[in-house]
VOSE-290797 format. One line per field, with one value per atom (N, C-alpha, C, O): residue number from 1; residue in three letters; x, y, z. Coordinates in pm, 1 decimal. Example, Ala and Ser with C-alpha at 12.3 -4.5 7.8 and 13.67 -1.06 7.14 Angstrom:
BEGIN
gumar <- [1;1;1;1;2;2;2;2]
rodren <- [ALA;ALA;ALA;ALA;SER;SER;SER;SER]
east <- [1319.0;1230.0;1320.0;1423.6;1285.0;1367.0;1290.0;1340.9]
north <- [-569.0;-450.0;-330.0;-331.9;-225.0;-106.0;3.0;113.8]
up <- [780.0;780.0;780.0;846.5;708.0;714.0;787.0;803.9]
***
This chain:
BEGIN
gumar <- [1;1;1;1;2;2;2;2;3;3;3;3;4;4;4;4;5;5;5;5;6;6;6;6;7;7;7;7;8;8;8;8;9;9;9;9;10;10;10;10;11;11;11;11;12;12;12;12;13;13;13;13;14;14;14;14;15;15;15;15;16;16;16;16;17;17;17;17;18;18;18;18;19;19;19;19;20;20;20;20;21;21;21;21;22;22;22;22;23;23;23;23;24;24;24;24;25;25;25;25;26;26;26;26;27;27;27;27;28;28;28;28;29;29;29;29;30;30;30;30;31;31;31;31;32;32;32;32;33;33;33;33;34;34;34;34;35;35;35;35;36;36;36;36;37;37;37;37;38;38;38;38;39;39;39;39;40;40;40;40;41;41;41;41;42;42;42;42;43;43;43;43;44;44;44;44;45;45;45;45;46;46;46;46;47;47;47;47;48;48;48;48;49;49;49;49;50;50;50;50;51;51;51;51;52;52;52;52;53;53;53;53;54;54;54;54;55;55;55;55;56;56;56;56;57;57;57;57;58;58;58;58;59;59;59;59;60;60;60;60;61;61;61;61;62;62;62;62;63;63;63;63;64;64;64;64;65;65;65;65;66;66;66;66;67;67;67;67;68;68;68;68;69;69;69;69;70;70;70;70;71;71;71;71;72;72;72;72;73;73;73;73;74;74;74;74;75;75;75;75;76;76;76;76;77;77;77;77;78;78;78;78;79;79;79;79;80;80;80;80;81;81;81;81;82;82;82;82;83;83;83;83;84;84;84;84;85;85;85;85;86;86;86;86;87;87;87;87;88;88;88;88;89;89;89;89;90;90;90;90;91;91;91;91;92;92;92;92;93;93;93;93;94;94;94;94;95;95;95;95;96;96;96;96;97;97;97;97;98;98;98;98;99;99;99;99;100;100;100;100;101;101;101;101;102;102;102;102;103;103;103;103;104;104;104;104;105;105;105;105;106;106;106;106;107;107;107;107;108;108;108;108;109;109;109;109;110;110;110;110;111;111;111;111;112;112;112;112;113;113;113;113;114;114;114;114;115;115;115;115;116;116;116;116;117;117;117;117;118;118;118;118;119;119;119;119;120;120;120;120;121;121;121;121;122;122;122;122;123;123;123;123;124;124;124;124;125;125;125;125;126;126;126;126;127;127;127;127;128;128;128;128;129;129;129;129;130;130;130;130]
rodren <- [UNK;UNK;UNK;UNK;UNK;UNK;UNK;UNK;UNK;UNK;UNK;UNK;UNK;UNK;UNK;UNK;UNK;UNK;UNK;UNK;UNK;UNK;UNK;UNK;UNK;UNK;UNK;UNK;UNK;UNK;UNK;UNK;UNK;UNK;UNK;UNK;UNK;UNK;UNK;UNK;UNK;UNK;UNK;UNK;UNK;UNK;UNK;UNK;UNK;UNK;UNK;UNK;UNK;UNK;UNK;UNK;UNK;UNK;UNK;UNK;UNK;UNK;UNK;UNK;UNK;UNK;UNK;UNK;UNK;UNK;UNK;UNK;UNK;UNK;UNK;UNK;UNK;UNK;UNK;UNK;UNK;UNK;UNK;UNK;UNK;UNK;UNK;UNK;UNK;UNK;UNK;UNK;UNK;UNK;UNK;UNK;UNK;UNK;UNK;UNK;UNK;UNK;UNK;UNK;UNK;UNK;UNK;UNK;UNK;UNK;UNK;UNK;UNK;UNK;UNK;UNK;UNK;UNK;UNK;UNK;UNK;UNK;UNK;UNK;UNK;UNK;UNK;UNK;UNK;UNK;UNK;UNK;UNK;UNK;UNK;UNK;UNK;UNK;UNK;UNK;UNK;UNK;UNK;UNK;UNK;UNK;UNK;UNK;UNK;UNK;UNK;UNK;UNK;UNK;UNK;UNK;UNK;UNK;UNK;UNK;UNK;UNK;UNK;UNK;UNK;UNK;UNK;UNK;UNK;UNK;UNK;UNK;UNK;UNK;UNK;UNK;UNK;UNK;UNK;UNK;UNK;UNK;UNK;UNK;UNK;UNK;UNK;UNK;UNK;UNK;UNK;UNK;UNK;UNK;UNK;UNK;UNK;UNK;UNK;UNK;UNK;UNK;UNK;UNK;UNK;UNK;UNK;UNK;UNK;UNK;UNK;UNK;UNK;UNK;UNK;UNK;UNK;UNK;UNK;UNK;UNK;UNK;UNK;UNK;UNK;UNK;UNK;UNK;UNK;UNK;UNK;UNK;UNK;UNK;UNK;UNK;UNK;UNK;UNK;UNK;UNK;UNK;UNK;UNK;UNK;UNK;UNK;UNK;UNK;UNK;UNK;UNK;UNK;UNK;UNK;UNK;UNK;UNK;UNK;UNK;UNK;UNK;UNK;UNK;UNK;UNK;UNK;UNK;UNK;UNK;UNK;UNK;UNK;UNK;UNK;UNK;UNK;UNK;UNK;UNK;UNK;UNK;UNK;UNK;UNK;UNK;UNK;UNK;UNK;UNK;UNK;UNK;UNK;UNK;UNK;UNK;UNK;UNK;UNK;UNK;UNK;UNK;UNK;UNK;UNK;UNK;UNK;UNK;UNK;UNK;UNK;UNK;UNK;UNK;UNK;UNK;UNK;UNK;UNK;UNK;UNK;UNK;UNK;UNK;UNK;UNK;UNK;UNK;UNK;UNK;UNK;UNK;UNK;UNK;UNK;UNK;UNK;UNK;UNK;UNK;UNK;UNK;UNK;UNK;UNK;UNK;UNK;UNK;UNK;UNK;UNK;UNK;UNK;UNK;UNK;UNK;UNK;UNK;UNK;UNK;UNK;UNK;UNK;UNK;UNK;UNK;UNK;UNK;UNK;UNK;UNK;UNK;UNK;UNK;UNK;UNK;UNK;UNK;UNK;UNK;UNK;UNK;UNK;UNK;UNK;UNK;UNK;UNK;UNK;UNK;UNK;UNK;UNK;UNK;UNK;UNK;UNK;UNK;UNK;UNK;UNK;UNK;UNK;UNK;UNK;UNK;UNK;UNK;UNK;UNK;UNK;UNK;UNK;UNK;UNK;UNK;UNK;UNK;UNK;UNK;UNK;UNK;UNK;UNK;UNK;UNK;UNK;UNK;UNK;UNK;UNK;UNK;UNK;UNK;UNK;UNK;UNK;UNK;UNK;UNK;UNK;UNK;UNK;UNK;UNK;UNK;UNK;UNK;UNK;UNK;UNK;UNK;UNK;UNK;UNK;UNK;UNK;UNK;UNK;UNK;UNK;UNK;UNK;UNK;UNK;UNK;UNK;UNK;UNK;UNK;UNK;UNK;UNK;UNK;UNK;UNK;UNK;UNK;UNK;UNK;UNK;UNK;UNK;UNK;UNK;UNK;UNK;UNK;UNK;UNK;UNK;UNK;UNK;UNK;UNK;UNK;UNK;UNK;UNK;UNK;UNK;UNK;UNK;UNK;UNK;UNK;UNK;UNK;UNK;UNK;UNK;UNK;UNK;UNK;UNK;UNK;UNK;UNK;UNK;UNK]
east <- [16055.1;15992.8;16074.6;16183.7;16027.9;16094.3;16075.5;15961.3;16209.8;16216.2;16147.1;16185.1;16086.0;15979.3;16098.1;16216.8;16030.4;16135.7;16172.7;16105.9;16357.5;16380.9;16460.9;16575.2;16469.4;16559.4;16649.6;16631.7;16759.6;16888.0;16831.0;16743.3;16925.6;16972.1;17056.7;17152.1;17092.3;17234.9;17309.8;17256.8;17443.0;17514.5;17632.6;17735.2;17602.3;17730.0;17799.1;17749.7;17964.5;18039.6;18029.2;18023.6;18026.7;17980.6;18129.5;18139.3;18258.5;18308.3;18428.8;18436.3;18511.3;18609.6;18716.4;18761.8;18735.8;18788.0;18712.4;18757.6;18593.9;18530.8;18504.2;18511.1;18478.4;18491.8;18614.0;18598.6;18769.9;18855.1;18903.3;19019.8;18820.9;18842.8;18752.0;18772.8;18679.1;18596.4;18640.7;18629.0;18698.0;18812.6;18918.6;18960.5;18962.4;19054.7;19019.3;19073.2;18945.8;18882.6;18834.7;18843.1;18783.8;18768.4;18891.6;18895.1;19010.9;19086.5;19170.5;19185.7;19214.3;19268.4;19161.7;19218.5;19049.4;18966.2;18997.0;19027.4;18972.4;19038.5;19195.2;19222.3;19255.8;19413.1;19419.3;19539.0;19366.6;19380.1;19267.6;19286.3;19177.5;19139.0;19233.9;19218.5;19336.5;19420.4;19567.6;19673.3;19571.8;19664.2;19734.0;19805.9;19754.8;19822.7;19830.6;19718.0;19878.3;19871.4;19931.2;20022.6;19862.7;19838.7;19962.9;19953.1;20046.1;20159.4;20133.8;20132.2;20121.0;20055.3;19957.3;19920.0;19905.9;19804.8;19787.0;19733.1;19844.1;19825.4;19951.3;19945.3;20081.0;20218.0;20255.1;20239.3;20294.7;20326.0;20444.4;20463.5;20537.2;20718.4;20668.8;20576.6;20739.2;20729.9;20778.4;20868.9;20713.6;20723.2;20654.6;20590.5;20687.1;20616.1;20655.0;20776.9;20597.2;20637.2;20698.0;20765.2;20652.2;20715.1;20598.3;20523.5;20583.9;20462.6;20399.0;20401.5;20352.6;20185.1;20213.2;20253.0;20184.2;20139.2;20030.9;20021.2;19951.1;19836.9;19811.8;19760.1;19854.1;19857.3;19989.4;20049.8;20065.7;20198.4;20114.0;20011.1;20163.7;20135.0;20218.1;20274.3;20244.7;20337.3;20315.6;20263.2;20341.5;20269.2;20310.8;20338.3;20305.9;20271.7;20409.7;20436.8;20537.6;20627.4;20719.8;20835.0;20691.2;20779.4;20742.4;20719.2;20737.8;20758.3;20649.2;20531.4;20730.0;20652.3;20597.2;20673.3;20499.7;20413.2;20343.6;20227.6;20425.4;20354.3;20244.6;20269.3;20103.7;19976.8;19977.0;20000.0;19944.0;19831.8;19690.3;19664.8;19624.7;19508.0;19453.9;19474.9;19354.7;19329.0;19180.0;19163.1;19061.3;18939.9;18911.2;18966.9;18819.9;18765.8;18606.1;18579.5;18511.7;18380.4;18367.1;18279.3;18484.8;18473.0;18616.6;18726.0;18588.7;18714.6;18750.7;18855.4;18653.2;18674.7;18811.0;18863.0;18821.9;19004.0;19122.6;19219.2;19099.3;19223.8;19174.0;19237.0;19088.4;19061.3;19159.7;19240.8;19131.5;19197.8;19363.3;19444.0;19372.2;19520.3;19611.7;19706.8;19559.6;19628.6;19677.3;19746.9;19592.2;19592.3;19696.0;19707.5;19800.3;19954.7;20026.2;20064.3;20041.4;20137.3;20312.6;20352.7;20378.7;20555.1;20566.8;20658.3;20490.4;20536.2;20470.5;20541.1;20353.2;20281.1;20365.1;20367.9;20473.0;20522.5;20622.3;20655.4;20727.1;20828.3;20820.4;20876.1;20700.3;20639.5;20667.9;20738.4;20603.8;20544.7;20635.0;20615.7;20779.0;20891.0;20986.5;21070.0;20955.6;21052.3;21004.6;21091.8;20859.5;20778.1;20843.1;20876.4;20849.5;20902.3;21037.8;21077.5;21103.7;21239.8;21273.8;21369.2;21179.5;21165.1;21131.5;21187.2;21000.0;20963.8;21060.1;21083.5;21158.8;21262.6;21364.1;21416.7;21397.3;21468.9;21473.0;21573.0;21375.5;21338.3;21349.3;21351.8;21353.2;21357.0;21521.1;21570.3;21592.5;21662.2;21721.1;21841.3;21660.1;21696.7;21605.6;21542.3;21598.2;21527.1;21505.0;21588.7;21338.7;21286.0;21266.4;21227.3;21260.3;21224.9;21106.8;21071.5;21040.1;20947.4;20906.6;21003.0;20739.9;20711.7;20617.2;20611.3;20555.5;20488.3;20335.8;20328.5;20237.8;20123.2;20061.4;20105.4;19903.7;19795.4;19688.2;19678.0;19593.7;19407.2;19379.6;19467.1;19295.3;19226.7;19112.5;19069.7;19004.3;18859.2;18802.1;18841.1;18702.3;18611.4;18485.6;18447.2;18398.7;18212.8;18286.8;18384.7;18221.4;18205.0;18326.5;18351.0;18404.4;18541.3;18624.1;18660.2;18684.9;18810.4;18943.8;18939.4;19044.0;19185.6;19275.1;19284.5;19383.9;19495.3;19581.1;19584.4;19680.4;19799.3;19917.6;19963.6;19978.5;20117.2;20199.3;20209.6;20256.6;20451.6;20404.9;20473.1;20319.7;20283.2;20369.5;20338.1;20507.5;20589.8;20759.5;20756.3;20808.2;20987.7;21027.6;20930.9;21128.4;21177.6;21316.9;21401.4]
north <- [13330.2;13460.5;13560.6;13598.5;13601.7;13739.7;13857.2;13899.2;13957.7;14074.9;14189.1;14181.7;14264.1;14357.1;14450.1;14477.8;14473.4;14555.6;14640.5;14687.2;14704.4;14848.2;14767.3;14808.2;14705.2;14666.8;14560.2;14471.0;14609.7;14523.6;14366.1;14335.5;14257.6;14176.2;14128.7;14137.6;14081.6;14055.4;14000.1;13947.5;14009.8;14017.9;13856.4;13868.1;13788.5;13667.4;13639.7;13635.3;13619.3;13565.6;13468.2;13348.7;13512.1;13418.1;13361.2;13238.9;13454.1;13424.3;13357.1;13383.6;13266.9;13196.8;13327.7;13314.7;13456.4;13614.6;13588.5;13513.4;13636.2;13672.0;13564.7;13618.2;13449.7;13328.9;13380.9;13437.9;13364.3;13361.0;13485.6;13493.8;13603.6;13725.0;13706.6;13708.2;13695.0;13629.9;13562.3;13620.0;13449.4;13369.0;13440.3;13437.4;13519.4;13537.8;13643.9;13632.0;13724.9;13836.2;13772.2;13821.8;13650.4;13580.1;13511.7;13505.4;13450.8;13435.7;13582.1;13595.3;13674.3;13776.2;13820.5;13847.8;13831.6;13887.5;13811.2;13861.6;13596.3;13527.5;13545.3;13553.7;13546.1;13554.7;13726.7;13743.2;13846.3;13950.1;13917.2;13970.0;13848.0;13834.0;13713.4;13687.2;13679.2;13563.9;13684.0;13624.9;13807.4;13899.6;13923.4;14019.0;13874.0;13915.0;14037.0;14085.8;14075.3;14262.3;14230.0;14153.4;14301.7;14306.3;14368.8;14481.4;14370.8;14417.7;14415.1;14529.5;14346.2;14345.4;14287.3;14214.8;14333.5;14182.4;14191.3;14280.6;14075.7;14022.7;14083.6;14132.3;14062.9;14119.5;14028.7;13906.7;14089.5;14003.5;14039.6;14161.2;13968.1;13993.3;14036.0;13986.9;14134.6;14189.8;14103.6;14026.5;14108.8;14043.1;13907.6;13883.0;13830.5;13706.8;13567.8;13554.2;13481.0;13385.8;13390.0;13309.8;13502.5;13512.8;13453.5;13370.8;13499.0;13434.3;13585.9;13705.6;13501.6;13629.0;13569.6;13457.4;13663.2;13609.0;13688.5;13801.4;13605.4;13660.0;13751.1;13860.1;13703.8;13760.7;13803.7;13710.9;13940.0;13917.6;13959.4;14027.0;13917.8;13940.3;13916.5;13806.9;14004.4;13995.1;13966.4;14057.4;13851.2;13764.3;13866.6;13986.6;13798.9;13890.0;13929.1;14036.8;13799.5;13777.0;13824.3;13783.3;13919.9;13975.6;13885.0;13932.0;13802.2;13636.6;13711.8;13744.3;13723.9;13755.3;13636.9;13548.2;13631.3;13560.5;13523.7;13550.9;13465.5;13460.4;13383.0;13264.2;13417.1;13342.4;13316.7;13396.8;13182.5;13132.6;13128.9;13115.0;13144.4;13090.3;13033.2;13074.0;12903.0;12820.3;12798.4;12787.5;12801.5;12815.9;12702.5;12684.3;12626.8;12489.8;12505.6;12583.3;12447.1;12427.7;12311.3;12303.7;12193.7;12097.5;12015.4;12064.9;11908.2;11869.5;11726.6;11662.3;11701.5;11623.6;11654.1;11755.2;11550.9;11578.1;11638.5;11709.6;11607.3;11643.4;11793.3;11840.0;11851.3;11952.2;12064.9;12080.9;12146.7;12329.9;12326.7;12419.2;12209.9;12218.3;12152.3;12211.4;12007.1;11950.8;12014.3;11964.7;12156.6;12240.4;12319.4;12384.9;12332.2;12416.8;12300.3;12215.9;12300.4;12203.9;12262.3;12377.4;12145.8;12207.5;12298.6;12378.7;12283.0;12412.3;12511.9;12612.6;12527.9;12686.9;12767.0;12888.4;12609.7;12679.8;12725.0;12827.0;12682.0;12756.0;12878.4;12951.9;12894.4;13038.4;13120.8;13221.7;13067.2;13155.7;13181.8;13278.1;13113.5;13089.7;13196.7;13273.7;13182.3;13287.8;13450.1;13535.3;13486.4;13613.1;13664.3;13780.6;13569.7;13604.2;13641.9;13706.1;13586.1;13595.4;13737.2;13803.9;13788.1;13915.4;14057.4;14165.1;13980.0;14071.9;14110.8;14231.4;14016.2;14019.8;14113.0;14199.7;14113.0;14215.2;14375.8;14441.8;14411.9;14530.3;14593.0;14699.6;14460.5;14528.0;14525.7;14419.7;14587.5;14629.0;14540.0;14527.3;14458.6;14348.6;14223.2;14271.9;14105.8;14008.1;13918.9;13851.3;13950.4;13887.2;13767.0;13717.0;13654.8;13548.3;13557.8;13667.9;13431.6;13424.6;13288.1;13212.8;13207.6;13138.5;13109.1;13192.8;12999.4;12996.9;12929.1;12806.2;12995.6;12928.6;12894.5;12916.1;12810.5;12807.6;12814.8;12756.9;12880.3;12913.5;12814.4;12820.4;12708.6;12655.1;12650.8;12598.8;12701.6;12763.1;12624.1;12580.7;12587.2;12470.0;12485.1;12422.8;12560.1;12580.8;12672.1;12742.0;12657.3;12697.6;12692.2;12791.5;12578.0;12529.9;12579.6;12588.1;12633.2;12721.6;12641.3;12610.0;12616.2;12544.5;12628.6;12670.8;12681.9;12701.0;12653.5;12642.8;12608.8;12529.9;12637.0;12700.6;12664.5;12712.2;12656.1;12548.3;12736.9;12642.1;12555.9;12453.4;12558.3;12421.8;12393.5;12295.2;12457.5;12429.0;12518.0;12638.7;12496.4;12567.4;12662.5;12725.6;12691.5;12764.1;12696.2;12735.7]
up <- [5537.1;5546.9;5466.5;5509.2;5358.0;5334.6;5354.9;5373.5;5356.5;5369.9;5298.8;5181.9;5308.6;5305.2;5164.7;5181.9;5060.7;4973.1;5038.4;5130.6;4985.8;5021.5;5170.6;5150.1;5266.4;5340.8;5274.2;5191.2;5349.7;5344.1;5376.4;5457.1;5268.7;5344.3;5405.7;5328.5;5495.5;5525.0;5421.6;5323.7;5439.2;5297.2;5356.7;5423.7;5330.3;5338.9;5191.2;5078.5;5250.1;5133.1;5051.9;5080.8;4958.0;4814.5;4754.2;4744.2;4709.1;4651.0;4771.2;4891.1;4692.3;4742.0;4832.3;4945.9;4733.7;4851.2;4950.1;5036.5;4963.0;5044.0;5123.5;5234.1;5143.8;5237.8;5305.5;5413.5;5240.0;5306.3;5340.2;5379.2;5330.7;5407.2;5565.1;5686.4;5499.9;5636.1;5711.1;5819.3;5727.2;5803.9;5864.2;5979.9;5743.2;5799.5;5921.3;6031.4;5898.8;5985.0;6127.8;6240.2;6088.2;6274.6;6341.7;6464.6;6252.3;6319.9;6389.2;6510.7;6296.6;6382.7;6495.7;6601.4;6498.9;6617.0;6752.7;6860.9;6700.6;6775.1;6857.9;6977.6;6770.6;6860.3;6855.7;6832.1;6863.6;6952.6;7078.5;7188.1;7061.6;7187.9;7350.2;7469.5;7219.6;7280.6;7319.5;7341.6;7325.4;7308.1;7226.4;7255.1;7112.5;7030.7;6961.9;6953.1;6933.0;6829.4;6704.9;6674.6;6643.9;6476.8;6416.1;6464.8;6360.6;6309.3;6135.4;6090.1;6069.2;5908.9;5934.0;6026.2;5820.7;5695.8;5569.8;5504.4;5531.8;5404.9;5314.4;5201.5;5410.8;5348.4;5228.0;5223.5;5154.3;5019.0;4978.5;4979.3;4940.4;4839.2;4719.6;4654.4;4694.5;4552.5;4475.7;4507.7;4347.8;4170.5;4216.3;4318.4;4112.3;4092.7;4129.4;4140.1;4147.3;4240.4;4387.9;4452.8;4410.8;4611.1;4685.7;4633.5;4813.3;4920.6;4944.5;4915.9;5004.6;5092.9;5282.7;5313.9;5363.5;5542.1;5511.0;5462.9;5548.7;5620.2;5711.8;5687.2;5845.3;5961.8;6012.3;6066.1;6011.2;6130.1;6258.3;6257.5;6342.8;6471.0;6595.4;6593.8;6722.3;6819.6;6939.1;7003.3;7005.9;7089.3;7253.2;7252.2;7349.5;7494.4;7525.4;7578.4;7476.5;7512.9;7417.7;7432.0;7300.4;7160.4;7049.1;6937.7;7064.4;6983.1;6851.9;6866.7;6731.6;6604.1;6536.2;6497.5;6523.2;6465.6;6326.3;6295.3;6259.6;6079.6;6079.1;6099.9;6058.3;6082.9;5905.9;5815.3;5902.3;5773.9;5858.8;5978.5;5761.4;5751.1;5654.8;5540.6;5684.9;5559.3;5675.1;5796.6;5503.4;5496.3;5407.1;5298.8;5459.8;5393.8;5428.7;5520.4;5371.5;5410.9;5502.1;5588.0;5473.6;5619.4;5587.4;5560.4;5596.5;5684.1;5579.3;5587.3;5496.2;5416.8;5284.2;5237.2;5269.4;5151.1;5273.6;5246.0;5361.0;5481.8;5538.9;5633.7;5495.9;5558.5;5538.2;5447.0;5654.8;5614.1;5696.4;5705.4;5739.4;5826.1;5699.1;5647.9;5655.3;5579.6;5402.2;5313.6;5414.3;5298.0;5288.1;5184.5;5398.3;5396.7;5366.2;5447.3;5252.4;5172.4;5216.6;5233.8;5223.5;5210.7;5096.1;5077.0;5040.8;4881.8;4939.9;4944.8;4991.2;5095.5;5191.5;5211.4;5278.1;5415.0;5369.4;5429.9;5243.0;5158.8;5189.7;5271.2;5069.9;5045.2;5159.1;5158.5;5263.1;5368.2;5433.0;5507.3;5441.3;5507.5;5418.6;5466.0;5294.8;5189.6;5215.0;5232.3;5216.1;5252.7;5425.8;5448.4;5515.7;5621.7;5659.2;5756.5;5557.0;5578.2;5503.8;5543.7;5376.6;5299.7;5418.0;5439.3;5479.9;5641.9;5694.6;5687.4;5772.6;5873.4;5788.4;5858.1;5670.6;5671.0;5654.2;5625.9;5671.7;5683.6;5848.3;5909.9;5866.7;6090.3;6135.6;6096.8;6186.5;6245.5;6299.8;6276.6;6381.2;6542.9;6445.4;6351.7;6457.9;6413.5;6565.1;6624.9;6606.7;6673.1;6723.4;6617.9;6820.1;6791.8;6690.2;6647.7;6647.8;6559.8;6534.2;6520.1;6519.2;6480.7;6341.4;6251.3;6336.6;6217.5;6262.4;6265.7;6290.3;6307.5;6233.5;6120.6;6241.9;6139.8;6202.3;6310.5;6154.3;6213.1;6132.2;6045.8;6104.0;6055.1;6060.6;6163.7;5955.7;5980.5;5876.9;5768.5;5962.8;5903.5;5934.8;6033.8;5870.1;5910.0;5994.0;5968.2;6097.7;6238.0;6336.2;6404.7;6345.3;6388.8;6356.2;6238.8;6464.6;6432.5;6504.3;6623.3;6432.2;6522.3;6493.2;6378.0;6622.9;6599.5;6649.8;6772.4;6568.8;6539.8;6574.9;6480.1;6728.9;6737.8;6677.8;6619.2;6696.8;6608.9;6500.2;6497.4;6414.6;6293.2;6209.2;6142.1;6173.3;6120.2;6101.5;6125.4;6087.2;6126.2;6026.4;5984.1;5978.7;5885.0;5878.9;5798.6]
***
């Protein structure tokens, strides 16, 4: 059935951004509905070759939280968990350690992952160390 000219259509993500803005936008909705609070997004180390977090976030108990998120259409080729390569958690491990020094006191802190597949959403506490 189509829409009558002159109305909107709903607008879904087309580009590979916009997929994984989208993701990323349901996992933070997800873990603030899990309590967490939003502290960044999408912190990045200055110049070239540093990392990006996605998500910081501060759990019930202080516990700071570096979220990835990884967006796949399914689950085939290892899917959206098996997509944080040791060369990603580096990264993500080098960007956090850039974070932490800007704060005063250095928090406990872990490293999670949302993994968004279709519809399926996983999160992975603690998914990897520093």
């Amino acid at each position: 059935m189509n829409k009558p000219k002159g109305q909107l259509q709903e607008h879904l993500p087309t580009t590979t951004k916009q997929k994984g803005d989208a993701a990323e936008n349901r996992a933070l909705q997800h873990l603030q509905t899990h309590g967490l609070q939003l502290m960044h997004r999408n912190y990045r180390t200055p110049g070239r070759g540093g990392g990006e977090i996605d998500l910081i976030m501060r759990d019930t108990q202080g516990t700071l939280v570096f979220v990835e998120v990884r967006n796949r259409a399914s689950a085939e080729h290892g899917g959206a968990m098996a997509s944080v390569t040791f060369a990603k958690q580096r990264r993500i491990v080098f960007a956090a350690q850039h974070y932490l020094l800007k704060l005063g006191q250095i928090p406990p802190c872990r490293f999670d992952v949302v993994a968004v597949e279709g519809n399926h959403m996983q999160w992975l506490k603690a998914a990897f160390g520093a």
